[in-house]
C-alpha angles and dihedrals in degrees: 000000000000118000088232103098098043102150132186085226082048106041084049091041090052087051095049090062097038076058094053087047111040104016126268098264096062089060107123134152098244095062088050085051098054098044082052090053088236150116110267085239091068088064090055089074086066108032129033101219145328082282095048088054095040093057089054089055088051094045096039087050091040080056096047097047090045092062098040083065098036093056085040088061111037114135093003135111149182113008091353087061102045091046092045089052098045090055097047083042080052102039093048084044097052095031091048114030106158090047087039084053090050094055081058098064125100104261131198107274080226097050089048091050089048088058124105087189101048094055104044076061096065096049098051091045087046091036094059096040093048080072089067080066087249132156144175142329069018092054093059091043093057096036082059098042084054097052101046092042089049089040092043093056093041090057103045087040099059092038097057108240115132090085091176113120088231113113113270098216098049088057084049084052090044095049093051092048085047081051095049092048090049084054110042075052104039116158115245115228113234101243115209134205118232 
């Protein structure tokens, strides 16, 4: 492939998909070098370094999953919501896991303020939890209930781990249920003046 056409969208697309293949953690420039038939230096022109790629992987998959549970939630609400957005947030995990693995990284605080995508995110995963009649400090407690409790199951999930003979998908079903119940209940913190 000529090395004419090297974009910054194409050089991050191309390692979205080495990520999905071969694990996130086995993106390098070099292999990308060596799909796009060209020296590691010419992707330099383009990206800055392996963090730097590695930050559009996690921002590109953070935009697609976005959209996948956007478009999962739209005109629901409640339970229906929250269960609509746990199985797009399962099926982009298990469908994507080398993109699911980069949204887990630890990302610039500028470079999450700068997204679009990131923070269309928060406000659909705010927006639906605002229906449970939450705020904050509660809002961030649950936000963060939510994604351990999503990322716990994914992981385990792909890496085959629940050995038990029950059904996988009815315990994902029951988790989210359990969720919905935490929420609709959710403790209030005392707030104090002071």
């Amino acid at each position: 492939m000529p090395r004419a056409g090297l974009t910054a969208d194409r050089i991050t697309a191309a390692a979205a998909d080495l990520a999905d293949e071969s694990g996130f953690e086995n993106v390098s420039l070099s292999a990308l070098a060596r799909h796009f038939g060209v020296k590691d230096a010419s992707l330099y022109s383009h990206v800055k370094n392996l963090q730097d790629l590695r930050a559009r992987i996690a921002l590109l998959a953070g935009a697609e999953m976005t959209d996948r549970i956007a478009l999962a939630v739209a005109g629901r609400a409640g339970k229906d919501a929250l269960a609509a957005f746990a199985d797009a947030y399962r099926e982009y995990a298990l469908d994507h896991p080398g993109r699911y693995a980069a949204t887990q990284i630890r990302m610039d605080q500028a470079l999450v303020t700068d997204s679009p995508a990131l923070r269309r995110t928060a406000e659909i995963t705010y927006g639906m939890l605002r229906a449970y009649g939450l705020e904050e400090p509660d809002l961030t407690d649950a936000v963060r209930l939510l994604r351990s409790t999503f990322h716990g199951y994914c992981a385990l999930e792909s890496a085959g781990a629940f050995g038990a003979p029950r059904d996988v998908r009815r315990s994902w079903d029951r988790a989210v249920e359990a969720l919905h119940v935490a929420l609709e209940h959710w403790p209030k913190q005392e707030r104090t003046e002071g």
